[in-house]
Structure formats: C-alpha cells, structure tokens
C-alpha positions in Angstrom: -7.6 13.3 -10.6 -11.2 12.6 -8.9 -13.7 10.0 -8.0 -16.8 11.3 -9.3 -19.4 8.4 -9.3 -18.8 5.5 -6.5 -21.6 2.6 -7.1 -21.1 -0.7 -4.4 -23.1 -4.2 -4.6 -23.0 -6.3 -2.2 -20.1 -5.0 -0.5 -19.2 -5.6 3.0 -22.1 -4.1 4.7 -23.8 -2.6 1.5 -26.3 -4.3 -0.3 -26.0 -1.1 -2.5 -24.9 2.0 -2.2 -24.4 5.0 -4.8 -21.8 7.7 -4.0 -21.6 11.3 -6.5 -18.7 13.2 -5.6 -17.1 16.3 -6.8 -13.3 17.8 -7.1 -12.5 19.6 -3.8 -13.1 18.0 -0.2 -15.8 15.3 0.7 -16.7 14.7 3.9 -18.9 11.1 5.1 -20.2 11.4 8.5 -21.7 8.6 10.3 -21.5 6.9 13.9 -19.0 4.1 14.1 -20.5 0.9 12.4 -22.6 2.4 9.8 -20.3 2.1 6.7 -17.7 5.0 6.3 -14.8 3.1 5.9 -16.4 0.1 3.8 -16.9 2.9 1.3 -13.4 4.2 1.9 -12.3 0.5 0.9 -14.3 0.3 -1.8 -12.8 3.4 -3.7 -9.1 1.7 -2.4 -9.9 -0.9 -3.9 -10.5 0.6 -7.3 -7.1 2.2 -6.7 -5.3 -0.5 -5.4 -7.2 -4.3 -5.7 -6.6 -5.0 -2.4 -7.9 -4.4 1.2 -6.4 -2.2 3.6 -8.2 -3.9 6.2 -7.9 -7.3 5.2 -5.3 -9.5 3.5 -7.9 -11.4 1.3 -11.2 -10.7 -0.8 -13.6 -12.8 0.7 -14.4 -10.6 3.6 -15.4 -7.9 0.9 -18.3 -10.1 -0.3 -21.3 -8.7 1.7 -23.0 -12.1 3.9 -24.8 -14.3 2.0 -24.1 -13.0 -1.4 -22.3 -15.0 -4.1 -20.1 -12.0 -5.3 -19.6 -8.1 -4.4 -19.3 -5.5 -7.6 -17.4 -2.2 -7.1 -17.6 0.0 -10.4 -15.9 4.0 -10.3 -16.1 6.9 -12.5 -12.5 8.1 -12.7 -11.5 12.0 -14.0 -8.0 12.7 -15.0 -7.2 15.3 -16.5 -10.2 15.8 -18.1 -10.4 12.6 -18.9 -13.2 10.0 -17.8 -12.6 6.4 -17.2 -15.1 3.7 -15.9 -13.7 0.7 -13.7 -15.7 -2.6 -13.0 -14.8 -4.8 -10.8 -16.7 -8.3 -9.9 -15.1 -9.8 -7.1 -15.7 -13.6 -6.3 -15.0 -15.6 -3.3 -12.8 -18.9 -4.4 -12.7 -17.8 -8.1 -10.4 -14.8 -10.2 -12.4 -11.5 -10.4 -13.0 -10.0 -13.3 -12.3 -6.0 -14.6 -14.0 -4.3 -17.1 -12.3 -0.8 -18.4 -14.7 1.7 -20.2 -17.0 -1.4 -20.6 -14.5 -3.6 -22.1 -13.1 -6.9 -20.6 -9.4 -6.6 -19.7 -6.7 -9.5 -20.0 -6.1 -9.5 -16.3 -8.0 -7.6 -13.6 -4.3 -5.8 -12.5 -5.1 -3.7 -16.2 -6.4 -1.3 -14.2 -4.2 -0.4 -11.9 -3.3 3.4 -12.6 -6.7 4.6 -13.5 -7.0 5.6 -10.1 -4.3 6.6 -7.8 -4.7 8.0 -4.3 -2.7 8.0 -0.7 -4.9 6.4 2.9 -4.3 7.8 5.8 -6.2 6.0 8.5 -6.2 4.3 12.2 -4.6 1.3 10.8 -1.3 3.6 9.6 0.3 3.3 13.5 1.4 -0.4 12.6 3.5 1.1 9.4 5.7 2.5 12.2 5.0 -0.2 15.0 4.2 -3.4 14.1 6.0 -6.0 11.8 8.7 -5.5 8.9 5.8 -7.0 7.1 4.1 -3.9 7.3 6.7 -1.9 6.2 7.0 -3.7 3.0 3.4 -3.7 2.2 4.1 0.0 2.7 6.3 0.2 0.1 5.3 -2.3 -2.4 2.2 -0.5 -2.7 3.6 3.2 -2.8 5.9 1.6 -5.6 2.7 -0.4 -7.6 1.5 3.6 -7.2 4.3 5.2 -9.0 4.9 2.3 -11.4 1.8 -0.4 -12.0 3.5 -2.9 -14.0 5.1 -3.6 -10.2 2.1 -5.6 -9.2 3.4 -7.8 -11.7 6.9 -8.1 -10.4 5.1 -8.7 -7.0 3.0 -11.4 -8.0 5.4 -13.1 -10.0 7.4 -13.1 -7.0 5.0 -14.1 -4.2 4.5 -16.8 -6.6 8.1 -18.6 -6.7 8.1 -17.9 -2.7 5.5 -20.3 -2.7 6.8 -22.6 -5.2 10.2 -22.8 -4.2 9.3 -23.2 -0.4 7.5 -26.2 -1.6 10.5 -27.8 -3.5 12.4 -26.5 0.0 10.7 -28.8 2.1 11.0 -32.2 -0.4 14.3 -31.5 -1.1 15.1 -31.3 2.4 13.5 -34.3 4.0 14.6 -35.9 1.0 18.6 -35.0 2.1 17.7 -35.8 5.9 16.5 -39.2 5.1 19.6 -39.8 3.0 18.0 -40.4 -0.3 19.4 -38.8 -3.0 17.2 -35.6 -4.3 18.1 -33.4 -7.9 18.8 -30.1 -6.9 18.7 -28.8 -10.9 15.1 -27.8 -10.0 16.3 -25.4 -7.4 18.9 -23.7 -9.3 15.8 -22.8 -12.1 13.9 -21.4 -9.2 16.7 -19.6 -8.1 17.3 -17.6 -11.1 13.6 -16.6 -11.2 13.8 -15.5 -7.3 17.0 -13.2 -8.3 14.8 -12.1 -11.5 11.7 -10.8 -9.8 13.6 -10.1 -6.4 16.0 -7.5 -7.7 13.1 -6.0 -10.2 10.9 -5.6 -6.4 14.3 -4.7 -4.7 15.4 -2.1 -6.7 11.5 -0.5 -7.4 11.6 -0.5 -3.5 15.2 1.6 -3.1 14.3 3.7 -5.5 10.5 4.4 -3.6 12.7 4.9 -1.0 15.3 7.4 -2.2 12.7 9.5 -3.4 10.2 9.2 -0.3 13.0 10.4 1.9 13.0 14.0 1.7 9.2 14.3 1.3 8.6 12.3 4.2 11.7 14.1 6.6 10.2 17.4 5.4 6.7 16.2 6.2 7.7 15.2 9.8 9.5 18.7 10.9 6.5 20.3 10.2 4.1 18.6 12.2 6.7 17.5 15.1 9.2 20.3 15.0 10.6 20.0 18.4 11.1 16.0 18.0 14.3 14.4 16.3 14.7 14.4 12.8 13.3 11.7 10.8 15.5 9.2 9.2 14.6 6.1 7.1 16.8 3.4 5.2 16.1 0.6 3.5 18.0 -2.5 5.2 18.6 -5.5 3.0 20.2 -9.2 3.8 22.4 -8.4 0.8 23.9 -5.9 2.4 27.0 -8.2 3.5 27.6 -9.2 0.3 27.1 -5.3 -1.9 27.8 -2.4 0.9 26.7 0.0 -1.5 23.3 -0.7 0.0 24.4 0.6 3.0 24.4 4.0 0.8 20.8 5.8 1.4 20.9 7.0 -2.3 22.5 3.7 -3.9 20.9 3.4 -6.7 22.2 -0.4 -8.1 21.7 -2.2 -11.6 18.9 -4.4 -11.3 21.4 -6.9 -12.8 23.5 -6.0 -9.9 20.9 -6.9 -7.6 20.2 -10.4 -9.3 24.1 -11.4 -9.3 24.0 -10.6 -5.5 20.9 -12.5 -4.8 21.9 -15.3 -6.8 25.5 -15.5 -5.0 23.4 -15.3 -1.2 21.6 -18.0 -2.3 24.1 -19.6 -3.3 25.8 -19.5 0.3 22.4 -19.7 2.3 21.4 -23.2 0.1 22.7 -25.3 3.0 20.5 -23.5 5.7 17.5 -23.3 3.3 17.5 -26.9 2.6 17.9 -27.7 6.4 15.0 -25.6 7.7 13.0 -25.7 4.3 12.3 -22.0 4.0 13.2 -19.1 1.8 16.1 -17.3 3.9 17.5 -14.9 0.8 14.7 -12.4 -0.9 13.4 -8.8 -0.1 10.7 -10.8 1.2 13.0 -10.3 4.4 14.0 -7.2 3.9 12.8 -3.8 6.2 12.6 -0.2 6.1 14.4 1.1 8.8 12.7 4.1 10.4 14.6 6.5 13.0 13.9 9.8 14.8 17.8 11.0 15.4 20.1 7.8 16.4 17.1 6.1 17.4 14.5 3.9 16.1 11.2 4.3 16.8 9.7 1.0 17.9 10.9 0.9 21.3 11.6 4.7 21.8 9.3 6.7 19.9 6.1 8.2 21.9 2.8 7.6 20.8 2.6 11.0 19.7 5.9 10.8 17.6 4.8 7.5 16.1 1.7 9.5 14.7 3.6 11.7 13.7 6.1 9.8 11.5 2.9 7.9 9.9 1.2 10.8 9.1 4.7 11.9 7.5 4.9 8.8 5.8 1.4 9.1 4.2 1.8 12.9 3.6 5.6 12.6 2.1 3.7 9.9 -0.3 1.1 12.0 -1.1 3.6 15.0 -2.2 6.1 11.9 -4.0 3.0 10.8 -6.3 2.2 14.5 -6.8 5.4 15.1 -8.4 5.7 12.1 -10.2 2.4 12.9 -12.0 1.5 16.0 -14.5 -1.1 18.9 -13.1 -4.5 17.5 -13.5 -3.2 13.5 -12.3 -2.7 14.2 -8.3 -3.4 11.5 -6.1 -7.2 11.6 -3.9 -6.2 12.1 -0.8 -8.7 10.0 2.0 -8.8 10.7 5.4 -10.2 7.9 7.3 -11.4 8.8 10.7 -7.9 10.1 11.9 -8.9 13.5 12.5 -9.9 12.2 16.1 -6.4 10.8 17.1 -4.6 14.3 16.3 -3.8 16.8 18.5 -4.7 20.6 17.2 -1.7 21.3 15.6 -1.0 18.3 13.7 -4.9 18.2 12.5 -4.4 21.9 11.1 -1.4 20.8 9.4 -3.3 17.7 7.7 -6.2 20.0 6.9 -3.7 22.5 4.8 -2.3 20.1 3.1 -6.1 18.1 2.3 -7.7 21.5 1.3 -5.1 22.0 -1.3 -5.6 18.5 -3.0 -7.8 18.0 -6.1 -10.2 16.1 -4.3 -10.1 15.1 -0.6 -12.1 12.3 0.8 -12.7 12.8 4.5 -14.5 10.4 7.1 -15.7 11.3 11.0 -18.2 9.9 13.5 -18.7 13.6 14.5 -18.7 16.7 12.4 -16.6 18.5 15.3 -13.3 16.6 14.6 -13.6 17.9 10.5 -11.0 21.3 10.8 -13.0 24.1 9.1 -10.4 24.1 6.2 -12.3 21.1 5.3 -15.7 22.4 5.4 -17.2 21.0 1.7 -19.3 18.6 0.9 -20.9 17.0 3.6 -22.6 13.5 3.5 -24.6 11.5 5.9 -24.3 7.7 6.6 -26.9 6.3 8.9 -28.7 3.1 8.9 -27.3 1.8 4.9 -27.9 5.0 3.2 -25.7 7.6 2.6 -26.9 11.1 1.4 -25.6 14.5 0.8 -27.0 17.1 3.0 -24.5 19.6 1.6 
C-alpha cells in the first residue's frame, strides 16, 4: 500500500499544496514552521479522520477559509482508490470514494492504513490513561474499521447518559421522585457498545504484545523487558481479565458491565458521572516489575514508544496480505534518537512499501533512507530528488 498523489486546500497552513509520491522512502525537509507535519496530518487524516495533533477539526481549516479539502490517491495492491474529503467547521464533512458520495464520511476508513511515529508518541507512555486508549482505539479502528462505529456509538451514550446522570441525580437529592426506566435503556446500550470496544481493545492487545516486547529488546537490549496489560474496572467482578491472553465473549463482557453498573448506580447517581465503561479503562505498560511512568528514563520511555509504534507497524503487517502493508511516517523523530535506535528505525522504514519521512535537516535522515527527497520552504514544496 502507497500514497501516490497528496492534493491539500486550505489546510492548516496550505492554501494548496500538491504532493506526488512513489513506493519506497519519501523524505520532506524543511525548517521547523514551514509545513512538514501539516502535510503528515493531512495524509493521517485520509487514514484515520482525525488529528493527531488536535482533538477537533476546526484547527484543520486554514485561517479565514470556510472549509479545508484533503483528497488522496491510494495504491493497494495494485489497486487505485481516490478519497475526498471536505471538512467544515460547525457542520458534518463530507467523503467522496472514487468520485462517488458515501453514506457516512467513516466509509472510508480502510482505504488507507498506515502507523505515526512522531514527537507527540512520548505521552502514549507518559501522559494520561486517556492517551493510552486513544492508542488503542485507533490501532484497533486500523485492524478492524467497522470499530469507529462501535466508538462513536459509544462516545455517544457517554454523553447521553451523563446527561440523564445529572437530572436524575439532583432530582433524588431534592427528594422528588425521578423514573429510573430511562437509565436501565441506556444501560444496556453502554454494555452493548462497551464490551464490542472492550473486547476489540483485549484482543489489539493480545496481539500487540509480542510485536511490541520483541520490538523493544532490539532497540533497548540491556533495559528490562517490556510488559503491557490491559487493566479493566471489571476486573473484580470477571478475573479472567486478569489473564494477558483472555480472550472473553463479547456477551461475557456485556453481562459483566451490566452487573457493575448495576452495583456502581448508587455512586453514579450521587456524583452524576459515568463510573463503569472502558472509557476508564488503561493499558498498563511495565519494563520488568516496574511501570514506566515514574521509573522509566527518558531514554527507555522512547524506547517503549517507538516499540509501541513499530510492534503496530509489524501487527498491521500481518494482519494484511503482501501488497496491503501499512505506510509507515516518520515525523521529525529522527532528531530525538540516539545512533543505535535511529539505525534500528531506519531498517525497519527501508523495508516498508513506502516510507514517509520528515526532518528540519537532511543530517538526521540515516543513509538507509536516502530516496526521495523533497523540499518545503516558504508554502511550496518540491522534489529535488
């Protein structure tokens, strides 16, 4: 699988930009500020309809412009498809597919699949559960697209049933009386869509594990091992989750979520939020009988993202037939590596169908990586090689 065409309106900083790429490694070179990365986002966006910079759309849309239009050229396995994309600030964005409208604008999710690596990957490994999650739910939209669904559907009755949280609540503090038959229907739908996300999750999981562990001996042999688990609220209530390789009904899932909420309702009602979901869960990551936030060095948190990433990239790999491989971008992380875990990265990039590289100076690109070359200076961006 390849980008081959990349055309941007009114994206971020680009009033327009054109982008021809071929199979093999890519590499964008430009001074910080001039547009690298809002052309990396662009192709993620394709791939993923979301921002991994940004939680929303609206910073997408360049200033002063009503609307920002992404289209790709997609080849796999000898096969080319053409995604649109219109995206709107306050309004649903539209997809076109080989020219054609689609239903909904998550229709083309799968045309294009391909594993980041960039700055922002430390916070996988440092920063908030949240982060972890995100991690997940999009390496398991990746392997399985109809998951954005799942996701969506249950972002949604978050929302929902937060709101009927909160009335119910007061409504029980003020000593009126308040039906609670509303809860239980948003209660089965949490249970529904929460053990559909939970078990796409523990399965991401199960299969990540080995990629990822191998990924991290080779480019921090003398650390700890790796480890990684999946930690769920449920797991009080169904220790067989406590099992790295459980592998539980998705009707197992929903009768255990439906029984925690069941127990948590009082609590809920009392501090009017969700308390019971995968929206709380984590992923757990370790080096030894340690966890890393709080014990890891900077250099060994690197190291497990870029393990995370690369483990990803060899999951998705196997998942798909020859021909279907992930792209593989690099975004300007070449200059936070040390020498051995840079010539690890660049083996593993110059074997991918296409890589997609960016650097503010052509000294941090390993040689291994010595394609095509672009330049990206003052809003243009041209091939010099």
């Amino acid at each position: 699988m390849y980008v081959r065409h990349l055309s941007i309106g009114d994206f971020r900083s680009w009033s327009a930009a054109e982008l021809a790429l071929d199979p093999g490694p890519s590499v964008l070179v430009g001074s910080n500020g001039q547009g690298k990365t809002n052309l990396i986002e662009a192709i993620g966006y394709v791939a993923t309809l979301g921002s991994h910079r940004v939680p929303t759309d609206a910073p997408l849309i360049r200033h002063g412009a009503d609307r920002a239009v992404v289209r790709a050229a997609v080849v796999n396995d000898n096969r080319e498809l053409r995604v649109e994309l219109e995206i709107t600030a306050g309004r649903a964005n539209k997809a076109r597919l080989n020219g054609a409208p689609v239903t909904k604008t998550r229709d083309v999710l799968g045309v294009l699949r391909w594993v980041l690596f960039a700055p922002e990957d430390l916070a996988i490994v440092r920063g908030d559960p949240s982060e972890r999650r995100r991690f997940l739910d999009d390496l398991a939209v990746a392997r399985s697209p109809r998951i954005a669904g799942v996701r969506a559907d249950y972002d949604r009755v978050l929302k929902q049933r937060s709101a009927l949280l909160k009335s119910s609540g007061a409504a029980r503090r003020s000593g009126g009386g308040n039906d609670l038959r509303t809860l239980d229907v948003w209660d089965g739908h949490l249970a529904e869509h929460g053990a559909q996300l939970m078990a796409a999750r523990l399965d991401a999981v199960r299969e990540l594990r080995p990629h990822a562990v191998a990924a991290y001996a080779q480019v921090a042999p003398s650390s700890a091992p790796l480890t990684m688990r999946y930690a769920s609220g449920l797991e009080a209530g169904l220790p067989e989750l406590a099992d790295p390789d459980a592998r539980p009904d998705v009707g197992v899932l929903e009768a255990a979520l439906l029984a925690e909420l069941a127990r948590q309702r009082p609590a809920e009602l009392d501090r009017g939020v969700n308390l019971v979901g995968p929206h709380r869960d984590d992923l757990e990551l370790g080096l030894g009988e340690l966890p890393i936030r709080g014990y890891a060095s900077h250099g060994e948190g690197w190291s497990a993202a870029l393990a995370l990433r690369l483990g990803s990239y060899e999951l998705l790999r196997a998942d798909q037939p020859a021909g279907a491989e992930p792209v593989l971008v690099l975004d300007d992380v070449f200059a936070e590596l040390d020498a051995d875990r840079r010539q690890h990265l660049a083996k593993v990039a110059s074997r991918a169908e296409q890589a997609i590289v960016t650097a503010a100076v052509i000294g941090d690109v390993p040689p291994e990586l010595d394609g095509a070359r672009y330049d990206v200076h003052a809003g243009e961006v041209r091939r010099v090689r």
